[in-house]
N, C-alpha and C positions, 0 to 999 in steps of 0.2 A: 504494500500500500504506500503510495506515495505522501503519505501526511502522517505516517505510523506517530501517535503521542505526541502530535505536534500540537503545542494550545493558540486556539485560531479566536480570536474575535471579531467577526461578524456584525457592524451595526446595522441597525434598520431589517434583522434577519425575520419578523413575523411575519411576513407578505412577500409574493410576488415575488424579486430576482434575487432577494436578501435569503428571504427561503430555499431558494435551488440551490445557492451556492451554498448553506450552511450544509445542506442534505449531500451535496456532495464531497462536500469538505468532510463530512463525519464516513460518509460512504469511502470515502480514502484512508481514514483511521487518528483523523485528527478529535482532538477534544473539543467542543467546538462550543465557547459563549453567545450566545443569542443577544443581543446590547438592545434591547427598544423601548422607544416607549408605553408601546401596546402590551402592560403585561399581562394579560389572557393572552394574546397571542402569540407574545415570546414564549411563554410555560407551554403552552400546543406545540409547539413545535420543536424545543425542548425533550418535552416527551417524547414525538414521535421520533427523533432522531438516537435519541441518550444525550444528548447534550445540557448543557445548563444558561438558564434565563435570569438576567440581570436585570432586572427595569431601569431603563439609560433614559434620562435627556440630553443629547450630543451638544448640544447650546446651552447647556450649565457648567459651570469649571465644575463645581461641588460634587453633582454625578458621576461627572467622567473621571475624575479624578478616583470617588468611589469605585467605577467598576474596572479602573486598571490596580487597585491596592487588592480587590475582593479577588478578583483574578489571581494573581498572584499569591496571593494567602490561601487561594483555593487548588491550585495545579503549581506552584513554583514558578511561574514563569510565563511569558508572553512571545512567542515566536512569530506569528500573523495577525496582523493588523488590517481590515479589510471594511476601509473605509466607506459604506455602501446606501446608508439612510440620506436621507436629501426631500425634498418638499418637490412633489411633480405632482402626479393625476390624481394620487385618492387624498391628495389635502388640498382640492378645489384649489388647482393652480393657478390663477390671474394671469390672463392672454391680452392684448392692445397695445400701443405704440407705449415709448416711454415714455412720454411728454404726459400721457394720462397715469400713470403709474403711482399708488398711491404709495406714501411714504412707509405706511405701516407694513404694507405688502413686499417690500424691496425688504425692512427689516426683516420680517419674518421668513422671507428664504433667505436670508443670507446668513441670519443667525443657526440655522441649521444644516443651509448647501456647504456653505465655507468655513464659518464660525468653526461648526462642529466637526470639520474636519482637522481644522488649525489645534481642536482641543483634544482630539483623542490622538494627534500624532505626538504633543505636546503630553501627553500623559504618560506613552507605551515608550518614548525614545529613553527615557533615563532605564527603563527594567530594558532595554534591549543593550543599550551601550554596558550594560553591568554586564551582559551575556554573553557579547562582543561579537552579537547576532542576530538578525531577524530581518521581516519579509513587511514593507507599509506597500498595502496595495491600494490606491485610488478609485474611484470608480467616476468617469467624467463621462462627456456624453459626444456623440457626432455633431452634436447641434453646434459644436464650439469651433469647427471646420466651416460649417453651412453658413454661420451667422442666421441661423432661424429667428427670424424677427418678431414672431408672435409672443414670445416670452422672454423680452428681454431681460429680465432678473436672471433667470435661470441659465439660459447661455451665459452670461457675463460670469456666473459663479460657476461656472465648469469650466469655463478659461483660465480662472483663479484657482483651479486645482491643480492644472497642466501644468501652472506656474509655479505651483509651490510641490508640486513632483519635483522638478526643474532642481528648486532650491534645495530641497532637503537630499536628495540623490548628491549633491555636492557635499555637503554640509557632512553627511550620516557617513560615506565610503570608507571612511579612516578605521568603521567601527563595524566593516562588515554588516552594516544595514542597506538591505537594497529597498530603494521607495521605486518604486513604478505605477501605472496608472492605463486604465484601457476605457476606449470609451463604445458601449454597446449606442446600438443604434435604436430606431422607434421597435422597442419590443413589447410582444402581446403576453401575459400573464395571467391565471386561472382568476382572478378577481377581478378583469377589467373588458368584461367580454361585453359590450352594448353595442347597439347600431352605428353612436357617433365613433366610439373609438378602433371598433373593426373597420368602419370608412377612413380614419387615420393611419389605421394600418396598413390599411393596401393603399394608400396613398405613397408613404414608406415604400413600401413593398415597387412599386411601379417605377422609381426612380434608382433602383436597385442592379447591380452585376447579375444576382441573384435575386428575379423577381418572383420570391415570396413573403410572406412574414416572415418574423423574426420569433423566433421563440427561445426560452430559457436555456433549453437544450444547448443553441444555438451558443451561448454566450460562458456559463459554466467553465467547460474546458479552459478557455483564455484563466479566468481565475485560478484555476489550481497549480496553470503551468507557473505561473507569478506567484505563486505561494511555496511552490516545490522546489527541489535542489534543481532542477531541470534548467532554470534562471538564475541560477546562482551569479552568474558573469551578465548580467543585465539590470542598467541602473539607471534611471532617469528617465526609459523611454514610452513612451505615448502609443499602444495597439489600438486600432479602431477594428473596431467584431461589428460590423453591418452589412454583411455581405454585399460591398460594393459601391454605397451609394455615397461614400466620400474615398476617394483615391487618393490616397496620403505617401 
C-alpha cells in the first residue's frame, strides 16, 4: 500500500472530492483525519473508512491549531497535509462581476479559500520540520488558468494558492517538505446532481480534450501520487486533472 501508517489530514473531507480522497487515502493504508466543519458528516465518514473526525474550522487559528496538537497527540505525527475544504457550490457561492461583489462575500471565501489554507500549512510545518519530512498538498482549481469570471473571489483565491505552493516549496526544501498543489477541473460529485449543475457540467465537459464529465474517480489518483514516495523529487509544481480543457 502506498500510504502504509502514513497520518494524512484531509480538510473539508465530509463531502464530495474531500471524501474520495480520504476513502482512498485510507484505501492505501494511511490513517487518515477527516478536518471539517460538518461534524455529522466528518464522524460518517470516519466510520465508514476507520478513520478519525476532528470538527475543524480552517478560518480559526484556535481550531487549526487544535487539530494539528490533537493529531499528533493522537498518531505521533503528521506526514500529509491535504489542503482540500474551500467555499464553492454547496455554501451558495456568489457568481457576478466584481464591481457588484459584496464585501462580506469576498470575506467569507477568502477566510476559508486562502485564510484556511495559510492556517493549517502554518500549523502542520513546525511537527513536519521536527520530522525533517512530509507531503503539503494544495488543492486549487483550473478556473485560475481560465480566468473564469463569474466568480471572481474564488478564482483570485486559487491563484493565491499557486502562489503560496510557489513560496512555501522554496521556503520548506531545506526540510524535506515537499508543498505541491493540483488543480481539478468542473467536477460532478454524489451530492451535486441537479439540472442547473449537470448543465454546468457538460458545459465543462464540451470544452474538454476529453469531452466528458469529470468525476472523482477522475481526480483521486493525482492526490495520492503527491502524497506518496512516488513524488518525492517534486516540489512547487502546479498539475491541472481536467482532462484537457486548460493546456498548461
Amino acid at each position: 500500500m502506498r500510504l502504509d501508517q502514513k497520518v494524512a489530514i484531509i480538510t473539508g473531507a465530509a463531502h464530495g472530492l474531500g471524501r474520495a480522497y480520504a476513502e482512498r487515502f485510507a484505501a492505501e493504508g494511511a490513517k487518515v483525519v477527516i478536518a471539517d466543519i460538518d461534524a455529522e458528516g466528518g464522524e460518517r465518514v470516519a466510520k465508514a473508512i476507520g478513520g478519525w473526525a476532528r470538527t475543524t474550522d480552517v478560518a480559526d487559528w484556535q481550531s487549526v491549531q487544535g487539530l494539528a496538537a490533537e493529531t499528533v497527540a493522537r498518531f505521533g505525527r503528521i506526514d500529509i497535509l491535504l489542503n482540500n475544504a474551500a467555499v464553492y457550490e454547496r455554501a451558495n457561492l456568489w457568481k457576478g462581476p466584481l464591481e457588484d461583489l459584496p464585501l462580506e462575500e469576498w470575506d467569507r471565501l477568502m477566510a476559508v479559500n486562502l485564510r484556511g489554507v495559510f492556517l493549517c500549512c502554518k500549523a502542520v510545518i513546525p511537527v513536519m520540520k521536527r520530522q525533517r519530512g512530509g507531503k503539503i498538498i494544495n488543492v486549487a482549481s483550473s478556473t485560475f488558468f481560465s480566468g473564469v469570471g463569474d466568480m471572481p473571489h474564488y478564482t483570485i483565491s486559487k491563484g493565491g494558492i499557486v502562489a503560496m505552493t510557489r513560496v512555501l516549496a522554496k521556503q520548506l526544501g531545506e526540510w524535506n517538505i515537499n508543498v505541491n498543489c493540483f488543480t481539478p477541473g468542473s467536477t460532478l460529485t454524489e451530492e451535486e446532481i441537479t439540472d442547473e449543475v449537470m448543465e454546468r457540467r457538460r458545459r465543462a465537459a464540451a470544452g474538454r480534450a476529453f469531452k466528458r464529465i469529470e468525476k472523482p474517480e477522475d481526480v483521486v489518483g493525482t492526490a495520492l501520487f503527491l502524497a506518496s514516495a512516488d513524488s518525492d523529487f517534486i516540489t512547487g509544481a502546479t498539475i491541472v486533472v481536467d482532462g484537457g480543457g486548460v493546456l498548461y
